[in-house]
C-alpha positions in Angstrom: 97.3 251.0 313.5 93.4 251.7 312.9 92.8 249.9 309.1 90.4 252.8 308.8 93.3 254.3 307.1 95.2 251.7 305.5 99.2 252.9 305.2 98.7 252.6 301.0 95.9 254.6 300.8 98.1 257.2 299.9 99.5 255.8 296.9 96.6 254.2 296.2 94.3 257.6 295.0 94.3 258.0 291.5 95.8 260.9 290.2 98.8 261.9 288.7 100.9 264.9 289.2 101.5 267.4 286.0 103.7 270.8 286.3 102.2 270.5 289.9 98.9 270.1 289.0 97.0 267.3 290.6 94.6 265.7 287.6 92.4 263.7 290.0 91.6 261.0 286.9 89.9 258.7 289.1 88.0 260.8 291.7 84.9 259.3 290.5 86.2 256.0 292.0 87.8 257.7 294.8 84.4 258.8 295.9 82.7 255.5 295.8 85.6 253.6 297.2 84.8 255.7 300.1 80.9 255.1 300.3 81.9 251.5 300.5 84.5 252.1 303.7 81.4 254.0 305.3 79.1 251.3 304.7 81.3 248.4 305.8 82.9 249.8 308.5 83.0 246.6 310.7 84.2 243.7 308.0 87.8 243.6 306.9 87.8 244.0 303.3 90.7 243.0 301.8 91.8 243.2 298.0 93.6 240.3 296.5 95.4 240.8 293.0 98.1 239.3 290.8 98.9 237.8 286.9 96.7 235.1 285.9 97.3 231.9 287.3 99.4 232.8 290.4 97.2 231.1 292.9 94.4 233.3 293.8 91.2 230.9 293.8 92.8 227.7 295.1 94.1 229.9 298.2 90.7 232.0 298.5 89.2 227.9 298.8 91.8 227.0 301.5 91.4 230.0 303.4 88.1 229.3 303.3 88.0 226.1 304.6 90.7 227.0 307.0 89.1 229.4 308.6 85.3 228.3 308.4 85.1 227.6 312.2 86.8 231.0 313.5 85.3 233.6 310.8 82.3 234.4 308.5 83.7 235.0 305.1 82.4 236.3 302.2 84.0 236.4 298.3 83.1 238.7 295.6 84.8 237.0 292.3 85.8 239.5 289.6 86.8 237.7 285.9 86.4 239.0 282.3 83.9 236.1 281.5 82.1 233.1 283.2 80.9 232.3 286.7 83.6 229.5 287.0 85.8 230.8 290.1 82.5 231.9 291.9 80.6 228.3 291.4 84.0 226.6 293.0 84.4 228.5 295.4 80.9 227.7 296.4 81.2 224.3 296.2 84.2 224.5 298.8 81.0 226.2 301.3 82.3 229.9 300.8 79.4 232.4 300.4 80.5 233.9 296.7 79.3 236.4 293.7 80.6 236.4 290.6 81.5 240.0 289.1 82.0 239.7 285.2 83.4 242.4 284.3 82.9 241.9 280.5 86.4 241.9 279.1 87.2 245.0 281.2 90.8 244.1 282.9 90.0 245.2 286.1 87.3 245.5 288.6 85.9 249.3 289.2 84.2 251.0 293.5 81.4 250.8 291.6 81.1 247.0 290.9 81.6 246.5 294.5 79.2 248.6 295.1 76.1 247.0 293.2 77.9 243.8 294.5 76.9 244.5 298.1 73.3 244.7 297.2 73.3 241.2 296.2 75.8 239.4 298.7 74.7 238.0 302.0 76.8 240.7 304.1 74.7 239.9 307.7 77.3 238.5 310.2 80.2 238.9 307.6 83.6 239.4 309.5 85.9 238.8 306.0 85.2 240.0 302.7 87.8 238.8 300.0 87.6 240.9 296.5 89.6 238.3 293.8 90.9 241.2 291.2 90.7 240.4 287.8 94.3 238.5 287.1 96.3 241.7 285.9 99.0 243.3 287.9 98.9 246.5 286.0 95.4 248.1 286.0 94.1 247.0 289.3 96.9 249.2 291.2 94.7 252.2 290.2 91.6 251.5 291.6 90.5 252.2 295.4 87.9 249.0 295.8 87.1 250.5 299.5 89.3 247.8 300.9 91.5 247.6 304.2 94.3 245.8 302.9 95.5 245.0 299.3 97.4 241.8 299.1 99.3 241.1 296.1 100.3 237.3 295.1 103.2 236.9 293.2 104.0 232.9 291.7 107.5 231.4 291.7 106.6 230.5 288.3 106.3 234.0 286.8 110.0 235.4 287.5 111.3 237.3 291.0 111.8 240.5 288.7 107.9 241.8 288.9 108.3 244.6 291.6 110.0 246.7 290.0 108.4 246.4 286.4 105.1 246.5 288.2 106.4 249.2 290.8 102.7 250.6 291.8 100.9 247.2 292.6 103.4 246.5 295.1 103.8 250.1 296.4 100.0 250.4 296.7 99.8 247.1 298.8 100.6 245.6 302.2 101.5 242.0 301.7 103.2 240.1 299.1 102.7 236.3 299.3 105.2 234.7 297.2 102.8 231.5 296.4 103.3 227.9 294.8 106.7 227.8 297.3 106.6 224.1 296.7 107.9 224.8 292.9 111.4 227.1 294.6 113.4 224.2 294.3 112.8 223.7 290.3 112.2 227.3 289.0 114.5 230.0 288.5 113.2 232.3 291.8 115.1 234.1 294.6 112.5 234.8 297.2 115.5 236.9 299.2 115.8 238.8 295.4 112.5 239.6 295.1 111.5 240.4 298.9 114.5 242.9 298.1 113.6 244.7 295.2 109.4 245.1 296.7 111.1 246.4 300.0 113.2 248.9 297.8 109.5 249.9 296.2 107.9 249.6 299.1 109.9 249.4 302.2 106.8 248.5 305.0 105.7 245.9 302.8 104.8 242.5 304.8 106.3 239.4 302.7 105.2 235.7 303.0 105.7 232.6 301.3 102.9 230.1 300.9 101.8 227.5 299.0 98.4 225.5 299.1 100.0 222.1 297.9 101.6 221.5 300.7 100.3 223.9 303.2 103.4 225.9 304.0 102.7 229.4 305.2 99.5 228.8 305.1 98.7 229.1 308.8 101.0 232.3 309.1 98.6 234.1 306.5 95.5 232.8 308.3 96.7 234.1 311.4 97.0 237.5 309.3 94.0 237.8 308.1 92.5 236.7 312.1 94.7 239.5 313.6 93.3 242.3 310.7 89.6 241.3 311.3 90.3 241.7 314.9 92.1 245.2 314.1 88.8 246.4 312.0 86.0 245.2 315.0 88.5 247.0 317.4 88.4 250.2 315.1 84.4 250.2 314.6 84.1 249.8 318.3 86.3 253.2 318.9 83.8 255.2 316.2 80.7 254.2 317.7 
């Protein structure tokens, strides 16, 4: 499958349907989110979202440091306020910029677009976007990425895939994150996987946590085997 056209990409257009009448809401976005495709059409871009507090910093530092020796990666940080995520992830060695987003809940194709201008993108073969914590408003917005991953903690309840139906429709992996916590919290990881597959049937599940380490390698290899699917697909354009 060429991620050129990621399988969500679909879903992922905003616009809503009215007496048959699409009202293209976001085409604005759309349009941007599409500049940024054409101008990073050899790094894998992918889009990582969730609640507040699932994970998504300590496992952008891991991956990091995981992977440091195999790819070039590069994090743009999106948070309501402060620089905090960005400066840490720094000080684990990952290239990072900050986007504050100034108490909006989300982060906009147009943030990552100034972004770009101001990241070191030479040689860059990964390019994480950390959403703003918020599994609602994100699912909207096209960032130009490849692949939307979607974290979901064992701490926050197995019920959010289907009160939260279009962040899980719109992306293809759901890592079910601090794992080390399933023994003392009330989570079915066979409950959950089963109501995202019922919202989104060819979405990829794995369980991880950064603690211990478990899954860990699994999603590494994931993110290795899309970054080798993007190169592949810029060679066949050219």
């Amino acid at each position: 499958m060429s991620t050129a056209n990621p399988k969500s990409l679909g879903n992922r257009v905003g616009s809503v349907q009215c007496d048959n009448t699409t009202l293209h809401l976001l085409k604005a976005n759309d349009f941007v989110a599409k500049a940024i495709r054409e101008r990073l059409k050899d790094v894998c871009v992918i889009n990582v979202c969730s609640s507040p507090g699932s994970g998504k910093t300590t496992l952008m530092q891991e991956t990091g440091k995981r992977l440091a020796q195999d790819l070039n990666i590069s994090i743009l940080v999106g948070d309501p306020e402060t620089e905090r995520d960005a400066i840490r992830m720094r000080e684990a060695g990952i290239n990072a910029l900050q986007i504050v987003t100034g108490g909006m809940c989300h982060i906009e194709a147009q943030m990552i677009l100034q972004a770009l201008d101001h990241i070191e993108l030479e040689g860059v073969d990964l390019l994480f976007i950390e959403n703003v914590g918020n599994l609602l408003c994100p699912s909207a917005f096209d960032l130009g990425e490849d692949y939307r991953v979607t974290l979901l903690a064992s701490t926050e309840g197995d019920d959010k895939p289907k009160k939260y139906p279009r962040m899980f429709l719109t992306s293809e992996l759901m890592l079910v994150s601090k794992a080390d916590l399933l023994p003392y919290v009330p989570f079915s990881v066979e409950a959950v996987t089963k109501d995202a597959h019922e919202v989104n049937p060819n979405l990829e599940v794995m369980t991880i946590s950064t603690l211990n380490g478990d899954g860990i390698d699994e999603w590494c290899n994931w993110l290795k085997e899309k970054v080798k699917l993007k190169k592949a697909s810029a060679l066949q354009e050219d």
